[in-house]
C-alpha positions as a Markdown table, in Angstrom:
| # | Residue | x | y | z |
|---|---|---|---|---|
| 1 | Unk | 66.6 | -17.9 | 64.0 |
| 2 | Unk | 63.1 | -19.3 | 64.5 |
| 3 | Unk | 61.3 | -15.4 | 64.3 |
| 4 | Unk | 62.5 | -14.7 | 60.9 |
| 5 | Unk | 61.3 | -17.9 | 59.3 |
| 6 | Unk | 57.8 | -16.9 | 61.1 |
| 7 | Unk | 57.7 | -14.2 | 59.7 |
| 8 | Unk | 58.5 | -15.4 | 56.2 |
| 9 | Unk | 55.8 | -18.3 | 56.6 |
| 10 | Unk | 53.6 | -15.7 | 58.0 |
| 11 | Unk | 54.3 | -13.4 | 54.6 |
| 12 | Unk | 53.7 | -16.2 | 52.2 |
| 13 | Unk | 50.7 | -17.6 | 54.1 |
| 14 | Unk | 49.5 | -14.0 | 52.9 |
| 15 | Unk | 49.8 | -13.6 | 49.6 |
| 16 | Unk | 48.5 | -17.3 | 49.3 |
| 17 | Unk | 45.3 | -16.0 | 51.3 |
| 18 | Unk | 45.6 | -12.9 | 48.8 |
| 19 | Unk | 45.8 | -15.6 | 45.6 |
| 20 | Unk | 42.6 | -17.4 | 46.8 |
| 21 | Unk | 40.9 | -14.3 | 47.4 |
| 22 | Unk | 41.6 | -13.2 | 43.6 |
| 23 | Unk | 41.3 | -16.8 | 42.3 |
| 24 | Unk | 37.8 | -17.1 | 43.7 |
| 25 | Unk | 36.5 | -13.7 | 42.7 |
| 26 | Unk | 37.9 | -15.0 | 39.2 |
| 27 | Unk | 36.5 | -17.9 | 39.1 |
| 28 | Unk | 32.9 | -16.8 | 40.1 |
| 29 | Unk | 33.3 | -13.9 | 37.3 |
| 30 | Unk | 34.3 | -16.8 | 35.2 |
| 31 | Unk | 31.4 | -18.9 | 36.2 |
| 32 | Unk | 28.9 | -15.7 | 35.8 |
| 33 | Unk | 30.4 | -15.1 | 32.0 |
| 34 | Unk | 29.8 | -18.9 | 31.0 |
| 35 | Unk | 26.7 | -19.2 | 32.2 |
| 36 | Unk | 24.9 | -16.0 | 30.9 |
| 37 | Unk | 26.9 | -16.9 | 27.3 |
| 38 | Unk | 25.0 | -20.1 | 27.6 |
| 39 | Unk | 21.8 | -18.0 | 28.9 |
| 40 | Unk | 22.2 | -16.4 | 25.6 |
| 41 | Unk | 22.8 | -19.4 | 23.0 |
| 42 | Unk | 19.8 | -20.8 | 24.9 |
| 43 | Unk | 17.4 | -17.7 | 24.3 |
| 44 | Unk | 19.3 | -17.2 | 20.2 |
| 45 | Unk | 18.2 | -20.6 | 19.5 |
| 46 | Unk | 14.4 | -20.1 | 21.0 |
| 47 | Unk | 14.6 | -17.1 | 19.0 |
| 48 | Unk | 15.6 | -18.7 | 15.8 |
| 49 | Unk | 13.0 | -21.3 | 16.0 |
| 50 | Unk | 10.2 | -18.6 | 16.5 |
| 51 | Unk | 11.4 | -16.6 | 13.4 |
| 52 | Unk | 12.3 | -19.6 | 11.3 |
| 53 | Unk | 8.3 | -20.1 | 10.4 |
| 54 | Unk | 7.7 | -16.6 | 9.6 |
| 55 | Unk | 10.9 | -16.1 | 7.6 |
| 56 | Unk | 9.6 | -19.4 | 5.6 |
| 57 | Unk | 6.2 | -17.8 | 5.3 |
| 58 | Unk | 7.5 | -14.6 | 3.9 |
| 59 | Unk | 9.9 | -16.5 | 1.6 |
| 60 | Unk | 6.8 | -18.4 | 0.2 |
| 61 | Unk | 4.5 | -15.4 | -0.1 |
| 62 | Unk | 7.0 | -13.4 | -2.2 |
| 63 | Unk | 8.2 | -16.7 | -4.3 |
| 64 | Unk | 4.6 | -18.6 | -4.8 |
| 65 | Unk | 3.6 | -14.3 | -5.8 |
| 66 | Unk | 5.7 | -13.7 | -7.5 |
| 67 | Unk | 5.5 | -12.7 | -11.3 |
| 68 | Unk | 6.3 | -8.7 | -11.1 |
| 69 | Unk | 4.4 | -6.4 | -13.9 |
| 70 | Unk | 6.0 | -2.5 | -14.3 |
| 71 | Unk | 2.5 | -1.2 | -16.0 |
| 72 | Unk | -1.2 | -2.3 | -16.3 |
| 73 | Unk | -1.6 | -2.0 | -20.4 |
| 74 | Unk | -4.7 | -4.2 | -20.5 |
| 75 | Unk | -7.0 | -5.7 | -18.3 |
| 76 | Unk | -9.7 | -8.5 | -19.9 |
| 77 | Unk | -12.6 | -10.2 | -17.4 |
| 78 | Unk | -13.4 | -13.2 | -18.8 |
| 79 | Unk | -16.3 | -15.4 | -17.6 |
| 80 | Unk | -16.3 | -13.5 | -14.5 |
| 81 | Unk | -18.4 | -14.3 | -11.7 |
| 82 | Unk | -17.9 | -12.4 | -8.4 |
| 83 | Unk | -19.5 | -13.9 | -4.6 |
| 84 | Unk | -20.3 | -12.1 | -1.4 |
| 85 | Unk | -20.5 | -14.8 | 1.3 |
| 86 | Unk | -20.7 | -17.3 | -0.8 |
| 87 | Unk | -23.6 | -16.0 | -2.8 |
| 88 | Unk | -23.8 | -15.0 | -6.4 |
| 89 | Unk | -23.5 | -10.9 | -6.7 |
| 90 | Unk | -22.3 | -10.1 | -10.2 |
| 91 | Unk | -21.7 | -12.7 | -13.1 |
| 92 | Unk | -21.1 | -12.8 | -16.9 |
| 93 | Unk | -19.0 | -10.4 | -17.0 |
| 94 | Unk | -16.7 | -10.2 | -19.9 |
| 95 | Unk | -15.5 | -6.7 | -20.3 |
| 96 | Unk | -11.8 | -5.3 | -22.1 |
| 97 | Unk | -9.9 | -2.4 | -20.2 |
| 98 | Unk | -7.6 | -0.4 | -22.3 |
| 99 | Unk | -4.7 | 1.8 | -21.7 |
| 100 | Unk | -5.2 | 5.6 | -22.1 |
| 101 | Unk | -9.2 | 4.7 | -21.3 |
| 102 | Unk | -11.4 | 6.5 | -19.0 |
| 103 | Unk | -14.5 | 4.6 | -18.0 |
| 104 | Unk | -17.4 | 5.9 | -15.8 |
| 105 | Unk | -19.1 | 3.0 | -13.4 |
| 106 | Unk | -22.6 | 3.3 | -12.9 |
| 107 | Unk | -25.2 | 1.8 | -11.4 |
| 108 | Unk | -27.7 | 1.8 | -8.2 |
| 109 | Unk | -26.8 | 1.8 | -4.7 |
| 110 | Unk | -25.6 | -1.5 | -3.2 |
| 111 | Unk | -25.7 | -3.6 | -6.6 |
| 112 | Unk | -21.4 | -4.4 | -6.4 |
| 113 | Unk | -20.1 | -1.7 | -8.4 |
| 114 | Unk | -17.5 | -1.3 | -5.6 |
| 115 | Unk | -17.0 | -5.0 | -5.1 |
| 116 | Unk | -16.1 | -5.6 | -9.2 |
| 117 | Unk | -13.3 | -2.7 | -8.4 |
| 118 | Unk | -12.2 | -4.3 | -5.7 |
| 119 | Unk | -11.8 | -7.7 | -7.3 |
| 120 | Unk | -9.8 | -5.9 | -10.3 |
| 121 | Unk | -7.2 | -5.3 | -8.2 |
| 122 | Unk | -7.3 | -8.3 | -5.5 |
| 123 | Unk | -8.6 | -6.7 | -2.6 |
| 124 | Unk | -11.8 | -8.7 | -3.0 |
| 125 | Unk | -10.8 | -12.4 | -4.4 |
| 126 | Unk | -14.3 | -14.5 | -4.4 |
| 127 | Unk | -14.9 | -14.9 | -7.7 |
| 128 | Unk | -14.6 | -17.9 | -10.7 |
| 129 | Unk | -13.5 | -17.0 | -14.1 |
| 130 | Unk | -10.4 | -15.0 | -15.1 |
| 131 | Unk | -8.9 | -11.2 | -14.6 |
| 132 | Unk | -5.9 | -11.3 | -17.0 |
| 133 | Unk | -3.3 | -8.1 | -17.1 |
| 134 | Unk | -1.5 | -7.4 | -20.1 |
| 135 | Unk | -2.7 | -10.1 | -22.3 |
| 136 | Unk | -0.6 | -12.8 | -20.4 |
| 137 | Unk | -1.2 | -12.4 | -16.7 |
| 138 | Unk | -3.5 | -14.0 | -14.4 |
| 139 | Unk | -4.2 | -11.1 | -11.4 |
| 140 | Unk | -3.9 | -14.3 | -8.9 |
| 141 | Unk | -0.9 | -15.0 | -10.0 |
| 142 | Unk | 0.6 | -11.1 | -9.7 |
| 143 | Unk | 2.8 | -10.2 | -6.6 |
| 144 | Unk | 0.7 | -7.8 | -4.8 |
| 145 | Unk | 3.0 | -5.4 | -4.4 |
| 146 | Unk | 3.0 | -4.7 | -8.1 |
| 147 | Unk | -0.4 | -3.6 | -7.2 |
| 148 | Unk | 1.0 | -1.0 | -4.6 |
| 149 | Unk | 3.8 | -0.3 | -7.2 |
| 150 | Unk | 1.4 | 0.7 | -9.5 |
| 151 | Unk | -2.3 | 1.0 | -9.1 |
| 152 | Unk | -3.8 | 3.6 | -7.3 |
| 153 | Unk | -7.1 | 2.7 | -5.3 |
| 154 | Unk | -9.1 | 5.3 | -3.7 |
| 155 | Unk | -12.6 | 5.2 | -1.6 |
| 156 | Unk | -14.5 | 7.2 | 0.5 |
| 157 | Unk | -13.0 | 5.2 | 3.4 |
| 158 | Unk | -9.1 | 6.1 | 2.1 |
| 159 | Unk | -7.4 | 8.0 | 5.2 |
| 160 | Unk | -4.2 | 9.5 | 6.0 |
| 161 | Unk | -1.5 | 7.5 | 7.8 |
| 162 | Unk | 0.2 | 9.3 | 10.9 |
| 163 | Unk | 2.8 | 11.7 | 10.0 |
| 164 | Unk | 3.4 | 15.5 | 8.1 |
| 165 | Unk | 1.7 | 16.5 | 5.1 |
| 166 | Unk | 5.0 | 15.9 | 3.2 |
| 167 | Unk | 6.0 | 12.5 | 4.7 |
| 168 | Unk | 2.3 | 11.4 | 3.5 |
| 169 | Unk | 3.2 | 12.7 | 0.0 |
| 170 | Unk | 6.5 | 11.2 | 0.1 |
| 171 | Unk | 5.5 | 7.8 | 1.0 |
| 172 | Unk | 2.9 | 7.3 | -1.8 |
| 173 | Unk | 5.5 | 8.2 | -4.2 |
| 174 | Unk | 5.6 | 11.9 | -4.8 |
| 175 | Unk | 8.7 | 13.1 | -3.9 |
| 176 | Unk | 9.3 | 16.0 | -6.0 |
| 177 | Unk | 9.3 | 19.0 | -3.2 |
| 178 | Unk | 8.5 | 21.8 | -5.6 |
| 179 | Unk | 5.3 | 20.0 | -7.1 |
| 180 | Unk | 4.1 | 18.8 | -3.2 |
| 181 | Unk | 4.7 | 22.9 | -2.2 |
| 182 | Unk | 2.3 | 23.7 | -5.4 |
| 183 | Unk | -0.3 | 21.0 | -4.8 |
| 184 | Unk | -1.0 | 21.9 | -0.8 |
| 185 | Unk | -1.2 | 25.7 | -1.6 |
| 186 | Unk | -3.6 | 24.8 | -4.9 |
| 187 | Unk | -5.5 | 22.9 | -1.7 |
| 188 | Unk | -5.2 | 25.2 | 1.1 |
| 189 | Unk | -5.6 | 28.5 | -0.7 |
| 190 | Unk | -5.7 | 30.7 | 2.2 |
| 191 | Unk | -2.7 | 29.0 | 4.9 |
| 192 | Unk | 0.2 | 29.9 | 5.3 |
| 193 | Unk | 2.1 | 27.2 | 3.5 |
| 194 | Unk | 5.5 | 27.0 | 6.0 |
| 195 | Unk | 8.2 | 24.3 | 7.1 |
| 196 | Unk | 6.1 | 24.1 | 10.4 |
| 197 | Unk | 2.7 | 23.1 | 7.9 |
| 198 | Unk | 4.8 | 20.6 | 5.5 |
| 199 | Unk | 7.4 | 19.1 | 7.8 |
| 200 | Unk | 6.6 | 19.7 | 11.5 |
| 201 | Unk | 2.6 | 18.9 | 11.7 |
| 202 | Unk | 1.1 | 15.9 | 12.0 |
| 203 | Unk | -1.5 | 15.9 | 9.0 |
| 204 | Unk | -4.3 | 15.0 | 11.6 |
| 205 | Unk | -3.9 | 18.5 | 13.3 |
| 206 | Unk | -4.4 | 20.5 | 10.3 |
| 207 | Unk | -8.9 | 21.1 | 9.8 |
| 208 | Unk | -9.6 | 20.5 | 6.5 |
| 209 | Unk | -13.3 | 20.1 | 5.2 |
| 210 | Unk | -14.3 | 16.9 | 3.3 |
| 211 | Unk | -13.4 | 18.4 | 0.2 |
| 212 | Unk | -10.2 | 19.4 | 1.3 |
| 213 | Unk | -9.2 | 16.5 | 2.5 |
| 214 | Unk | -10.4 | 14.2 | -0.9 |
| 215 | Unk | -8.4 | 16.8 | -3.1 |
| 216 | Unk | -5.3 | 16.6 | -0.7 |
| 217 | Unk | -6.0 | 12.7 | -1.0 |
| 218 | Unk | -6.0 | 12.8 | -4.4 |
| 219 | Unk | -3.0 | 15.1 | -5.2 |
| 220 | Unk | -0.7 | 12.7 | -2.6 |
| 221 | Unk | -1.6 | 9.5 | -4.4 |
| 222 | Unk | -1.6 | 10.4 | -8.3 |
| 223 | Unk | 1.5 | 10.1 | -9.5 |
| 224 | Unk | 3.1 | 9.6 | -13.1 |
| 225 | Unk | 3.9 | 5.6 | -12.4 |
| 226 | Unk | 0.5 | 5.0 | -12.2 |
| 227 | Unk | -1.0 | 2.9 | -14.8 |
| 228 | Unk | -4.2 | 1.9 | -13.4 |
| 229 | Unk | -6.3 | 4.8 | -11.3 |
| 230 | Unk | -9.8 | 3.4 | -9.5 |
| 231 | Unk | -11.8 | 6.2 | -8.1 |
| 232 | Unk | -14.3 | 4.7 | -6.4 |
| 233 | Unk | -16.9 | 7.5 | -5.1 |
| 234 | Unk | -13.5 | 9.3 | -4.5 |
| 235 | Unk | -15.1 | 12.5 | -5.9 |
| 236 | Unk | -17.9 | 13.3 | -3.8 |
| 237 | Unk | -18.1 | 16.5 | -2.0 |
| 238 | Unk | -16.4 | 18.2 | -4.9 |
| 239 | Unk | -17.3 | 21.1 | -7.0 |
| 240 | Unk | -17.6 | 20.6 | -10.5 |
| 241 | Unk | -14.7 | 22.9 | -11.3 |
| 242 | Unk | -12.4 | 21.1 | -8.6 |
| 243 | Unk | -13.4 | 17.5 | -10.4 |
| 244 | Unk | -12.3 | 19.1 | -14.0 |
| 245 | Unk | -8.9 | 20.0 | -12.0 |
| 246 | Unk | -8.2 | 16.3 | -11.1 |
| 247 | Unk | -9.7 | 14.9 | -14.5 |
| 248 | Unk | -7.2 | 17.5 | -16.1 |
| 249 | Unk | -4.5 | 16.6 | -13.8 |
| 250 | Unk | -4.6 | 13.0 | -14.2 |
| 251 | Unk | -4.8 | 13.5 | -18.1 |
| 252 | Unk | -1.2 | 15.6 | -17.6 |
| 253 | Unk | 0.1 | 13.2 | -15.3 |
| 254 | Unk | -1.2 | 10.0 | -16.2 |
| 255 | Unk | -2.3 | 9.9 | -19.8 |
| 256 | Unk | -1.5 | 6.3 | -21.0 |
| 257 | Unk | -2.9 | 5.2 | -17.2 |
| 258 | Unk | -6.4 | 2.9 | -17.2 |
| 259 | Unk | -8.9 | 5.5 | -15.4 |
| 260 | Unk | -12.2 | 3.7 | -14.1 |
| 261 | Unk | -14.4 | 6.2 | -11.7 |
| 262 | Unk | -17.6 | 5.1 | -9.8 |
| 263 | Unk | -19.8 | 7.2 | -9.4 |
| 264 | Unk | -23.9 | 8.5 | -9.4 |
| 265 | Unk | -22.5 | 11.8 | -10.8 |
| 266 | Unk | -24.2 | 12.0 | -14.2 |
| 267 | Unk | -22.3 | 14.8 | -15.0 |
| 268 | Unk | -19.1 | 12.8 | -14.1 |
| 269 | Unk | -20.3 | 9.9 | -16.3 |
| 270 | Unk | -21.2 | 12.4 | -18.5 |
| 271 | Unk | -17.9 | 13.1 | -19.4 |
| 272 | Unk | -16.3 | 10.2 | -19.8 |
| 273 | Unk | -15.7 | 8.7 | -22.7 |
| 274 | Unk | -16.6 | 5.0 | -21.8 |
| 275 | Unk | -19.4 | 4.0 | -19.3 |
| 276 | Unk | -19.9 | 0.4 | -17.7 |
| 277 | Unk | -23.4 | 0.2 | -16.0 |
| 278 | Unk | -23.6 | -2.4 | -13.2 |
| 279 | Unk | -26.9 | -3.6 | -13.0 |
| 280 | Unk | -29.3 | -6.7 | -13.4 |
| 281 | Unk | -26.5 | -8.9 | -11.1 |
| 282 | Unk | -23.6 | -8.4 | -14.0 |
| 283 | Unk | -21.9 | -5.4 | -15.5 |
| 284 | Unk | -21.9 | -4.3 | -19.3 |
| 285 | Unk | -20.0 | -2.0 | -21.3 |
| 286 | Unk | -22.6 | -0.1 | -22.7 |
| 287 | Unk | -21.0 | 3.5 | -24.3 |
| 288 | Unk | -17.6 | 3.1 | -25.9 |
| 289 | Unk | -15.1 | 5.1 | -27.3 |
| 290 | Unk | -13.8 | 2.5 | -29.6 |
| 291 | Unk | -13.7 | 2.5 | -33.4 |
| 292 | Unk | -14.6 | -0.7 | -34.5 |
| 293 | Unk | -13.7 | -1.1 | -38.1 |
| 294 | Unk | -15.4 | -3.8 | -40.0 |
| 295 | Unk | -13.8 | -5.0 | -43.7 |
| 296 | Unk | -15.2 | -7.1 | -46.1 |
């Protein structure tokens, strides 16, 4: 009778071996799962205390920003004074811009003509005195995106971004595919205008001359929501037929937008109906369209 109950103490001696096996190999899977969970609520809560300051920096850019405008109507420099390093460059400027205007900038080589056009729109923001947009708002006071939303700012130094002819186009805002086809053939007369040149290419592949490339530039950043358009020596290297084009295009597209062009084109200046000469460390409007009606 004793070799049976060996053999049943022998059995169960087994499966308890067997139990402690699987028990262990639990409890160490166990073990690994609580302790990379904790890994993790460790590293979440390092990570929420990095992003909390940026998050709060965002949230007080776009707040402490934030007044929103849908169109530049008017723009009046009051008592303007503008610095480079700390150093008087342009001052006593008190000058009205109107909607549906076109005004020519003129002046010398290095005397700020770029610098006031910069400060109109924030991207240069040493100065005393006022900018005020529509009669009511002050331009430090404007969320700078409205300024993306609707101002268009072109240089000589204005580039492409990485990516396809189209996705350039799209990504300032024309998206229409029919009027992007027309305005790259108007450009590149002589290509072959395909889905491999639109969609497939980056932009940065595709020679172009100078003039070329400022039309293309041009075409891609115009667009009907635009209500304020600074050309800033954006029109150099261009015929005079190709610079009737754009001034003929914007008039179509744009017609109510503010239109202020710098340049040392006199036949540019020529043609425009308003002319603001930067000069003698200030800037004047001295040719107007305006109709100034005096009653007694």
């Amino acid at each position: 009778m004793q070799l049976p109950q060996s053999k049943i103490d022998v059995g169960i001696l087994a499966v308890l071996i067997a139990l402690l096996v699987l028990n262990g190999r639990l409890s160490a899977a166990l073990t690994s799962v609580v302790s990379k969970g904790f890994q993790m609520l460790v590293s979440l809560f390092h990570l929420r205390k990095s992003i909390d300051p940026l998050l709060e920096s965002i949230s007080e850019n776009c707040y402490t920003r934030g007044l929103k405008i849908n169109a530049v109507n008017t723009i009046d420099i009051k008592n303007m004074t503008v610095n480079v390093s700390e150093q008087p460059l342009l001052s006593d400027i008190n000058i009205s811009l109107r909607r549906g205007e076109s005004y020519a900038v003129i002046g010398g080589i290095g005397v700020g003509k770029s610098t006031l056009l910069k400060t109109l729109v924030t991207l240069h923001d040493d100065y005393r005195g006022s900018i005020i947009y529509n009669s009511l708002y002050d331009a430090k006071t404007i969320d700078r995106h409205a300024f993306s939303d609707c101002v268009v700012y072109l240089d000589m130094n204005s580039t492409f971004i990485k990516g396809s002819v189209f996705h350039n186009f799209y990504i300032r805002g024309v998206r229409h595919k029919e009027r992007i086809i027309q305005l790259v053939r108007s450009v590149f007369s002589s290509v072959n205008i395909d889905y491999e040149f639109l969609f497939k290419t980056d932009i940065s592949q595709i020679p172009m001359s100078s003039g070329q490339r400022r039309k293309l530039m041009l075409y891609m950043t115009i667009n009907e929501y635009k209500s304020l358009i600074i050309l800033d020596e954006a029109l150099i290297n261009l015929s005079p037929e190709e610079i009737m084009a754009i001034r003929k295009y914007i008039a179509k597209l744009s017609p109510q937008a503010i239109l202020l062009i710098a340049t040392h084109d006199r036949m540019i200046s020529n043609m425009m109906p308003n002319v603001i000469k930067v000069d003698n460390n200030t800037a004047k409007l001295i040719r107007s369209s305006t109709v100034k009606v005096i009653t007694n």
